[in-house]
C-alpha positions in Angstrom: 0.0 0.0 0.0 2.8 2.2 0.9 4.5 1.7 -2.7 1.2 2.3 -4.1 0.7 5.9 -2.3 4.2 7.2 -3.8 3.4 6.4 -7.1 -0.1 8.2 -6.4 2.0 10.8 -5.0 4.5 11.0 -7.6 2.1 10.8 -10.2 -0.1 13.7 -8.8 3.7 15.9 -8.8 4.3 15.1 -12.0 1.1 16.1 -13.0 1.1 19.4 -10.7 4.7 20.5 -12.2 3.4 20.4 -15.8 1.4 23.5 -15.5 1.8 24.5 -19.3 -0.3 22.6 -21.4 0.3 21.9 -25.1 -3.3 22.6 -26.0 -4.0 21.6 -30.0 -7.0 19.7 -32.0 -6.7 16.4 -31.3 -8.5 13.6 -31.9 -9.6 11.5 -29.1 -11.1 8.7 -31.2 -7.6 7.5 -32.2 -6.2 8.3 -28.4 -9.0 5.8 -27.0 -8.0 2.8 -29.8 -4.5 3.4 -29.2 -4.5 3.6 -25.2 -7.5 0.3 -25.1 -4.9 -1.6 -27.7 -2.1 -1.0 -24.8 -3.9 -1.8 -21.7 -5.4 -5.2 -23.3 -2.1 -6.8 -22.2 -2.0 -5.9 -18.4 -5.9 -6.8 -17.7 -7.2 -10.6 -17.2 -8.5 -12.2 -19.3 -11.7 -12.5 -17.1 -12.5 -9.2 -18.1 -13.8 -8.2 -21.3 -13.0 -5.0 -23.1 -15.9 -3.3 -25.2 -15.4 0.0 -27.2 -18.3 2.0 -28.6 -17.0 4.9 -30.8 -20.2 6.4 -32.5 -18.9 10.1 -32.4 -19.2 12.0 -35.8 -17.3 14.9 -34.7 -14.4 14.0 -32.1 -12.0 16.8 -32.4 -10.9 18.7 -29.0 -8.7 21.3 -27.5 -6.3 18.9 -25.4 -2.9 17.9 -24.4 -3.0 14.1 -25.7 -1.0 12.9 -23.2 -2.8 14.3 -20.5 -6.4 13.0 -21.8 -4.1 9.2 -22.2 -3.3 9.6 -18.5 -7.2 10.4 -17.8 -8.6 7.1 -19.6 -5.7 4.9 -17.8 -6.7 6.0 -14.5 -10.3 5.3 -15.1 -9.0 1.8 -16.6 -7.2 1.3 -14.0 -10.4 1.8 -11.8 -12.7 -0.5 -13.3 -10.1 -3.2 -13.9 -9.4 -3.2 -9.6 -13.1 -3.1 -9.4 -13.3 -6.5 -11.0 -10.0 -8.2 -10.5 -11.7 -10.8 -8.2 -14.7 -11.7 -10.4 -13.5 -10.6 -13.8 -16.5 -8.6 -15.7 -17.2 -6.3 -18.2 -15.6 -3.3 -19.1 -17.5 -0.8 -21.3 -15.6 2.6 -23.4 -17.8 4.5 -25.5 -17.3 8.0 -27.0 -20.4 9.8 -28.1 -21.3 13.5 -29.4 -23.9 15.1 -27.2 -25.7 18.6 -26.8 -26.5 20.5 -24.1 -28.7 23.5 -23.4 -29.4 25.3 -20.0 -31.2 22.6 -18.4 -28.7 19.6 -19.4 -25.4 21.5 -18.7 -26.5 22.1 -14.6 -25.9 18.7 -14.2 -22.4 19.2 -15.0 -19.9 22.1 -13.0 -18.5 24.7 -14.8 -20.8 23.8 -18.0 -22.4 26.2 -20.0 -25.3 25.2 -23.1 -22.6 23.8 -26.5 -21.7 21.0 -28.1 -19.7 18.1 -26.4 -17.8 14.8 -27.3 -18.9 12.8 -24.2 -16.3 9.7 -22.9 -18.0 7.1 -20.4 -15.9 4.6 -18.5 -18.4 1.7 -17.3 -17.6 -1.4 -15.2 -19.5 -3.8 -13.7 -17.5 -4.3 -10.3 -17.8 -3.8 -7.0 -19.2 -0.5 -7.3 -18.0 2.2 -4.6 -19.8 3.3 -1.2 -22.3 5.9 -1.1 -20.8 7.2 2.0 -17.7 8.3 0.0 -18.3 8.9 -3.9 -18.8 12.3 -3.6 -14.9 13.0 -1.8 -13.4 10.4 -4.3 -11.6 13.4 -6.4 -10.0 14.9 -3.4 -6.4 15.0 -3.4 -5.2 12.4 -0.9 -8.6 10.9 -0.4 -8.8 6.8 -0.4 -10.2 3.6 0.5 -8.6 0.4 0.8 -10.2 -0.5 -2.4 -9.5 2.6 -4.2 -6.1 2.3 -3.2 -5.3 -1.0 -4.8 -5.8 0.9 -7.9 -5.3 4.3 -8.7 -7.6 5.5 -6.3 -5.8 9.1 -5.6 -5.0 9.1 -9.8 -9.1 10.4 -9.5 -7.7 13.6 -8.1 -5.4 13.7 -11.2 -8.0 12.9 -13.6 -10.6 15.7 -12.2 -7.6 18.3 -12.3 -6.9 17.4 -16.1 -10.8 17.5 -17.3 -11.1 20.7 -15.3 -7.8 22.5 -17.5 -9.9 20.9 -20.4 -12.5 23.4 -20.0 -14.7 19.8 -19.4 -16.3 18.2 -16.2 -17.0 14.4 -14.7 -19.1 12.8 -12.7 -19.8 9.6 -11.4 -22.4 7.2 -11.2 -21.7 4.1 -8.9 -24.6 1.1 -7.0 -22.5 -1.2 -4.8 -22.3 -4.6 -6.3 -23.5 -3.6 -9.6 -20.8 -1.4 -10.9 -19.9 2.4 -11.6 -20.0 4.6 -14.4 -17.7 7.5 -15.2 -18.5 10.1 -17.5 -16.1 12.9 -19.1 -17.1 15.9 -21.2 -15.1 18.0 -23.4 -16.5 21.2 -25.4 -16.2 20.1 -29.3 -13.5 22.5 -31.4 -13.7 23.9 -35.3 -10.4 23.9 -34.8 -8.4 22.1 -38.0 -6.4 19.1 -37.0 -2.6 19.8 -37.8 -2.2 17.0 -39.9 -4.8 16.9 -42.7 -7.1 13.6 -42.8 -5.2 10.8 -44.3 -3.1 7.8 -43.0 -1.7 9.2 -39.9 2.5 9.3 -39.0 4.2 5.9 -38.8 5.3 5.6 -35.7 9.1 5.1 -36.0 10.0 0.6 -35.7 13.2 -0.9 -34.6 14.1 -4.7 -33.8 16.8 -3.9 -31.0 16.7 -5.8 -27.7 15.6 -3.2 -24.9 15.8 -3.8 -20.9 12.8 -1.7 -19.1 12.8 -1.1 -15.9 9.9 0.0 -13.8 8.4 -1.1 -10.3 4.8 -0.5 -11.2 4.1 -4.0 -12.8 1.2 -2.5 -14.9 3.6 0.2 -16.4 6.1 -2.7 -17.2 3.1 -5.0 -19.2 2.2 -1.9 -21.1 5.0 -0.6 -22.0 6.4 -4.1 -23.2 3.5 -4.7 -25.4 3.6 -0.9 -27.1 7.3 -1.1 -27.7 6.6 -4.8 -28.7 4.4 -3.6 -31.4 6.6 -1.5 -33.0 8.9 -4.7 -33.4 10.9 -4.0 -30.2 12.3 -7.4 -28.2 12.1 -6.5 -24.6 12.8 -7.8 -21.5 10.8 -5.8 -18.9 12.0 -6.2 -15.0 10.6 -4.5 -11.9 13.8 -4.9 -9.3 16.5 -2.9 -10.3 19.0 -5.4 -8.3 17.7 -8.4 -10.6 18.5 -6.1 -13.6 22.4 -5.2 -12.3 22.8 -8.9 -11.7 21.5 -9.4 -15.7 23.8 -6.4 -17.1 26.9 -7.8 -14.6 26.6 -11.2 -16.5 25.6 -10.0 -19.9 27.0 -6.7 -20.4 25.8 -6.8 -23.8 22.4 -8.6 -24.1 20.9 -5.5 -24.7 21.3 -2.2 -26.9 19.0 -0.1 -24.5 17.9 0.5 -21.0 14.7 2.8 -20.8 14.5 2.9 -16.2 12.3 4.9 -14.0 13.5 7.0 -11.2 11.9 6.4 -7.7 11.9 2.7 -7.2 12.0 1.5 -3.6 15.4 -0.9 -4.0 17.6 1.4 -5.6 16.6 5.2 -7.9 17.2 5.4 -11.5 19.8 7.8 -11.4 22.1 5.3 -9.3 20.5 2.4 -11.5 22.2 3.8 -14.6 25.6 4.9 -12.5 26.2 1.2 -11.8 24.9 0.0 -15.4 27.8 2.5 -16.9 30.3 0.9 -14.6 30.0 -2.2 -15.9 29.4 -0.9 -19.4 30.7 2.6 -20.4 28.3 4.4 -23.1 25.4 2.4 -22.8 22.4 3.9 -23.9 20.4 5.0 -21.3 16.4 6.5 -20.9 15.5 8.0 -17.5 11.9 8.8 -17.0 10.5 10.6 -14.0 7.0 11.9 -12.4 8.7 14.1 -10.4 11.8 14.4 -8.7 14.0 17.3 -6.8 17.5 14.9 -7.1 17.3 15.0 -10.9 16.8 16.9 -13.9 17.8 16.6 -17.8 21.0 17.9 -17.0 22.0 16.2 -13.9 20.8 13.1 -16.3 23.3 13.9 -19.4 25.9 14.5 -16.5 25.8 10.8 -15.9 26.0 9.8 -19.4 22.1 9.5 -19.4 21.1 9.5 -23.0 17.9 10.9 -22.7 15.4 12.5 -19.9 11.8 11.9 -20.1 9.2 13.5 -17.6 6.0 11.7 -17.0 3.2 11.0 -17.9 4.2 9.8 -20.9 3.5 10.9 -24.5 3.4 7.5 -26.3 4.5 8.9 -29.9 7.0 11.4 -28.2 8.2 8.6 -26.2 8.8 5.7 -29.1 10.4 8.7 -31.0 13.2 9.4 -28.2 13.7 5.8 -28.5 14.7 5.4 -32.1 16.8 8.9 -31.6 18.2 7.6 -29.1 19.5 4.1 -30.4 20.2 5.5 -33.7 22.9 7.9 -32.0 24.9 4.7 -32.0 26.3 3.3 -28.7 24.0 -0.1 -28.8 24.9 -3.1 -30.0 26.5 -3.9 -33.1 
């Protein structure tokens, strides 16, 4: 529980320190498929994934990797609400309208047009007694916390720098049901409709090392799919012991920083002892003992602050690896 509360905690930083958004149209269709493709991996099989996208109009003002963090959390949610029993988990994206009577249901609101996002699971449902403090920063329950409980108070700060609003919906044994709304924008999309960017593909072997075990599953499969092979740990001692006996297994190491055994910073130290100019990724939520240049001090390749940006983040890895230093 403790680990759990400083990822919550370090997650919430992270989130507080990035006070300038990079507001542009985007497309939340393609953030939903892309973020439900990732997430397939790290729930059971006991729960079943269904998408509903029957939006015509989907384009919003947003920060794409801050409305990715918002649909993980709520993932996250549902999937601790029926890790016991497995269950049905339910995405849908929808255009709706609302005029004066509509948009009181929803703070901050006004009468417009809206691309709606609902989160549904049929779990365990949450307590009447507390669903109306579940957004607070710091606020949890034992079963909130097994999730990302405290990631809520995360989720309500994004939507609300969204100009957008949620609520919840929740009977105890029968499930709950989150709902996100973000005004609609005339706004152009940079890229003009077509095939979207390739993201950029490699085959090089990659260590990744994170002690959030859902982190590791995701990232594995993403960076699997764009032909990666990775080998994804969660104890950074198991990993030194794996460099120490094959210094040259792998042609990347992409590590977190706050990890309760040993932080990424002095992770990477001891991997460049044993093998000078390995390539080297350090991301971090938030953290006052590092920064990007304290990281290229140490030889670090590249620094990455958190929550990630999926496309940013493949495209640092090819930069990366392509600025030589991996295996031959």
């Amino acid at each position: 529980a403790s680990l759990r509360a400083k990822e919550i905690v370090r997650q919430l930083l992270g989130f507080a320190r990035k006070s300038v958004f990079q507001l542009m149209p985007v497309q939340i269709s393609s953030i939903v498929s892309e973020t439900l493709n990732l997430i397939r991996a790290s729930i059971p099989t006991t729960i079943e994934i269904r998408r509903n996208i029957s939006c015509k109009s989907d384009t919003v003002m947003a920060d794409s990797s801050q409305i990715n963090l918002v649909l993980l959390n709520l993932c996250a949610n549902a999937k601790n609400a029926m890790q016991e029993e497995g269950g049905v988990l339910e995405v849908n994206l929808e255009n709706t309208t609302l005029d004066e009577t509509s948009a009181a249901r929803y703070e901050g609101l006004g009468p417009g047009n809206y691309l709606k996002l609902t989160v549904k699971d049929s779990g365990h449902g949450i307590d009447p007694k507390i669903i109306d403090r579940i957004f607070e920063p710091y606020f949890t329950t034992t079963s909130l916390a097994e999730g990302t409980g405290m990631g809520l108070a995360v989720v309500h700060g994004i939507v609300k720098n969204h100009n957008g609003a949620i609520t919840v919906a929740s009977e105890p044994g029968k499930g709950t049901v989150f709902e996100v709304l973000f005004p609609l924008t005339e706004a152009k999309m940079a890229q003009e409709a077509g095939e979207p960017e390739a993201l950029p593909t490699g085959n090089e072997k990659i260590l990744f090392v994170d002690d959030e075990t859902s982190l590791v599953k995701m990232a594995k499969r993403m960076l699997e799919m764009q032909g990666y092979r990775v080998e994804a740990k969660s104890d950074p001692i198991e990993v030194l012991e794996l460099v120490r006996s094959e210094p040259r297994r792998f042609d990347l190491v992409i590590t977190d920083m706050t990890m309760p055994q040993m932080t990424g910073d002095k992770l990477a130290k001891e991997i460049l002892n044993i093998r000078p100019g390995m390539p080297i990724i350090l991301c971090s939520g938030y953290s006052e003992n590092i920064d990007a240049e304290k990281a290229r001090a140490l030889g670090i390749r590249k620094y990455i602050e958190k929550p990630l940006n999926m496309s940013n983040f493949v495209a640092s890895i090819r930069k990366v690896l392509d600025a030589g230093g991996g295996v031959a």
